[in-house]
C-alpha positions as CSV (number, residue, x, y, z in Angstrom):
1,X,108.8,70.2,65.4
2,X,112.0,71.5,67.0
3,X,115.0,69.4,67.5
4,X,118.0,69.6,69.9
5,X,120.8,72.0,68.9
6,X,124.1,70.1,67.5
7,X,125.8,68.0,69.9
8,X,122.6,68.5,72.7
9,X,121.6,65.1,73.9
10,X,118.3,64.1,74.8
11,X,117.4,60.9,77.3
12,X,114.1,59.0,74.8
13,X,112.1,56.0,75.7
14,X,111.4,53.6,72.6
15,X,108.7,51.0,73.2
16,X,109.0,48.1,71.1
17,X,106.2,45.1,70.3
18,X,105.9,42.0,68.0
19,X,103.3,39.4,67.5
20,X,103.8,37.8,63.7
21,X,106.5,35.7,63.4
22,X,110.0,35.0,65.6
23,X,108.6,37.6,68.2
24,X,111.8,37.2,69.9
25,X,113.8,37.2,67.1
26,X,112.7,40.4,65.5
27,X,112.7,42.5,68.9
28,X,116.4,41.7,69.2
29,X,116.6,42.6,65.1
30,X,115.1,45.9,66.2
31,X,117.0,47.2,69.3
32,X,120.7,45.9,66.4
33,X,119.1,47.9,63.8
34,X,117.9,51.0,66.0
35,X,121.3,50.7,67.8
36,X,123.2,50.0,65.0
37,X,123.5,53.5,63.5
38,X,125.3,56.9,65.7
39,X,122.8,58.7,67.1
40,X,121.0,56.5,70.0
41,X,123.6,55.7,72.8
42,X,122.0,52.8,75.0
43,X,121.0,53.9,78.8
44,X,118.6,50.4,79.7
45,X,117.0,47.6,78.2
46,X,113.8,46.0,80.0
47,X,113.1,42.3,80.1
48,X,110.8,40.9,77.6
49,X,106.9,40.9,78.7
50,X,104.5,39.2,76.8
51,X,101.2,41.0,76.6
52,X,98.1,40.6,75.7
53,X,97.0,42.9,72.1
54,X,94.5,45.9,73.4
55,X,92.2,47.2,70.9
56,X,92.4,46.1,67.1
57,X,91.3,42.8,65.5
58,X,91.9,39.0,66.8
59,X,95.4,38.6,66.7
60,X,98.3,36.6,68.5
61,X,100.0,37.6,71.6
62,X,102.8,40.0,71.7
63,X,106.5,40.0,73.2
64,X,107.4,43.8,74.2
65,X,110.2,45.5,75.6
66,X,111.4,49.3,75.7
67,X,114.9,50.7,75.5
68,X,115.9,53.8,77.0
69,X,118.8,55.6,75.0
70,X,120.5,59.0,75.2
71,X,119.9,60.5,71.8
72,X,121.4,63.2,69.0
73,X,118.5,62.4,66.6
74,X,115.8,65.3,66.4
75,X,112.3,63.9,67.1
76,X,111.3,63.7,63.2
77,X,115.2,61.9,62.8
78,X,114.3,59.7,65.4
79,X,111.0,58.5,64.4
80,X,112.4,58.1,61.2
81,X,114.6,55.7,62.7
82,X,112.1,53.9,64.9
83,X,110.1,53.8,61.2
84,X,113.0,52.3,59.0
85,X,113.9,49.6,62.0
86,X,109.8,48.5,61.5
87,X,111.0,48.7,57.9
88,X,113.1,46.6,57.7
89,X,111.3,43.6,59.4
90,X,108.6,43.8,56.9
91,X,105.9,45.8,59.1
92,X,103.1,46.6,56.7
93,X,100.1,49.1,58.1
94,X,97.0,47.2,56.7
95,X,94.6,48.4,59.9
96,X,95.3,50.7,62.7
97,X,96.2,47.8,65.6
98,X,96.8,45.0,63.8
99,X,99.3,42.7,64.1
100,X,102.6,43.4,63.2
101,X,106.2,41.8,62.8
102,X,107.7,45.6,64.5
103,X,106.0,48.0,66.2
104,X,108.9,50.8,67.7
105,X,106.8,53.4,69.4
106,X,108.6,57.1,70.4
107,X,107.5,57.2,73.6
108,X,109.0,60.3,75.5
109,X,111.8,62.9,74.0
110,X,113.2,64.3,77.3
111,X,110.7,66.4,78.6
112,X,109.2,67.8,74.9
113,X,105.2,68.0,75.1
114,X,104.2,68.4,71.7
115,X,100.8,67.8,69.8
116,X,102.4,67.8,66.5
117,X,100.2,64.9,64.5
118,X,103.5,63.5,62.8
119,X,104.7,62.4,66.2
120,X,102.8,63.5,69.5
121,X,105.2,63.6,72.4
122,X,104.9,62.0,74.9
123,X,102.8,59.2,73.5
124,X,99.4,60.3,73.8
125,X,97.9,56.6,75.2
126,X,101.4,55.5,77.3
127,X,100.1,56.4,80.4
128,X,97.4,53.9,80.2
129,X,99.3,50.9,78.5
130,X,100.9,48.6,80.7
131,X,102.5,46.6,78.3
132,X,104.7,50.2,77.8
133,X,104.4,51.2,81.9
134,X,105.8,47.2,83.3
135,X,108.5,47.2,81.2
136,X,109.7,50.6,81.2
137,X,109.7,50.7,85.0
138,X,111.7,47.7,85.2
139,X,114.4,49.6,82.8
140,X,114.3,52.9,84.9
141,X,112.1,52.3,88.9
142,X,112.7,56.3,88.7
143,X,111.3,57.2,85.3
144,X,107.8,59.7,84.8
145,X,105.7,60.7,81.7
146,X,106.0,64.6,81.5
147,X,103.0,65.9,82.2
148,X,101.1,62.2,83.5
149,X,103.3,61.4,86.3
150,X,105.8,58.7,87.6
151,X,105.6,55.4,86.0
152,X,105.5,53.4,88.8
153,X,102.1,55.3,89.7
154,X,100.7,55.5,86.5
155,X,101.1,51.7,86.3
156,X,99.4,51.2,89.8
157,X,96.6,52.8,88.0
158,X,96.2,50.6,84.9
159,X,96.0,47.8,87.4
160,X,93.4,49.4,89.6
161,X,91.4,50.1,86.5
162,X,91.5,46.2,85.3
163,X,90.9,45.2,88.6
164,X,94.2,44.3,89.6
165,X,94.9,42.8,85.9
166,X,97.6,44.0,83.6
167,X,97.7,41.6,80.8
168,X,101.6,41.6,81.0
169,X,104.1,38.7,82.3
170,X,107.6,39.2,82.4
171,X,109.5,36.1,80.4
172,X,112.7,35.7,82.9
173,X,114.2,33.3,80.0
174,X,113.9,35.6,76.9
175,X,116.2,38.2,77.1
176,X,117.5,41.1,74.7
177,X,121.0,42.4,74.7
178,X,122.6,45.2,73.4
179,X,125.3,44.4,70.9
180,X,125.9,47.4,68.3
């Protein structure tokens, strides 16, 4: 997969989720630690949402957020850093949708499309997740998914589609901050 040329800087939406642990806790721990290094330059942070888990076993809720960060970082440079930050919380990959203490998702790359299988861009299930879509529009009203649309609409769909239910509630007292 092709990066950006030296000194290009790409805009990237990183989607973030926890459900083991201090939810709250460890999101902030990932937005210091993901932030924390040059490379990632913060544009927005959502609110906190707390979601129900689609797909996957039984499992607690989950608190999710996405930041939205002008970026240096290639796409493999940057998933490696969305891979370390879940790292470094103790994420462990027993089964595909379990619950985790980090989940930091690559979301969108500018406008790359790509099907590589190391990291598709954009995230190939996004569009229809509106624990990604309600947050992300409240971090950027204007933003779209290349190729899927504006997030606003795509968001009015998932709603549609569960009968006017997302499964998301925005927590007005839990917030994250930027602060490397």
């Amino acid at each position: 997969m092709s990066g950006t040329g030296p000194g290009a800087t790409r805009r990237t939406v990183l989607a973030l989720g926890s459900n083991l642990g201090d939810r709250l806790a460890t999101l902030q721990g990932g937005v210091d630690t993901l932030l924390g290094a040059p490379g990632l330059a913060l544009v927005a942070l959502s609110p906190v949402y707390e979601t129900v888990p689609v797909g996957g076993p039984p499992q607690p809720g989950y608190l999710n957020a996405v930041l939205i960060a002008e970026t240096t970082l290639s796409p493999a440079d940057l998933l490696r850093r969305c891979q370390a930050a879940e790292t470094a919380f103790g994420r462990v990959r027993h089964e595909v949708w379990g619950p985790r203490t980090l989940d930091v998702d690559v979301i969108v790359y500018g406008d790359v499309v790509s099907d590589d299988p190391e990291l598709t861009l954009p995230h190939p299930r996004a569009w229809e997740r509106a624990f990604v879509l309600a947050p992300w529009l409240d971090a950027d009203p204007e933003a779209g998914i290349p190729g899927r649309g504006r997030v606003a609409a795509l968001l009015d769909a998932v709603a549609a589609k569960g009968g006017g239910q997302l499964g998301v509630r925005r927590l007005d007292d839990a917030r994250l901050r930027a602060t490397a």
